[in-house]
C-alpha positions, 0 to 999 in steps of 0.5 A: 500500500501506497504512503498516500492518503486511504479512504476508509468508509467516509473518512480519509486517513492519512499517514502523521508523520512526528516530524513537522518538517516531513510532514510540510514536505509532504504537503508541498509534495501533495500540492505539486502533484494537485497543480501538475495534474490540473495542468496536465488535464487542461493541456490535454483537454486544449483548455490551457490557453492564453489571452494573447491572439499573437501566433507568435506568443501563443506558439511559445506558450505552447512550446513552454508547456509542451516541454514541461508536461514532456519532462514531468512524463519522462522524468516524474513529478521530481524532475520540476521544480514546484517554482516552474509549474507555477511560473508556466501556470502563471505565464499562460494563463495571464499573458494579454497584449491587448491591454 
């Protein structure tokens, strides 16, 4: 059995670490995991677009992305850091020229 959380009737148990660094870490982990697949859904599902109508921009955006979802599959969830996720998430999804 994995160390992820486990559903137990209604209630979810998960596992308590002692220690309180450990425990943060596997916060930050459980989060990263949350983002990357949110991002990999929309990806697949054409929904990660940006506002631009630049085919320039939107060319980038798509290669950035691309790439990083390609790196997250050969590689797994530790070949990213949380930091690019977030920028990647952030760059494509407020990018607007018109402004």
């Amino acid at each position: 059995m994995s160390t992820e959380d486990v559903m137990v009737g209604d209630k979810k148990e998960c596992k308590f670490h002692f220690s309180k660094l450990k425990r943060r870490q596997d916060m930050e982990k459980k989060r990263k995991i949350r983002k990357i697949e949110w991002m990999r859904q929309m990806y697949y599902a054409g929904s990660l677009a940006a506002k631009s109508t630049n085919s320039e921009t939107l060319g980038l955006i798509h290669t950035a992305t691309k790439g990083l979802i390609r790196s997250i599959e050969d590689g797994g969830i530790d070949s990213v850091m949380e930091w690019e996720v977030d920028e990647v998430l952030n760059w494509t999804n407020t990018l607007n020229f018109d402004e």
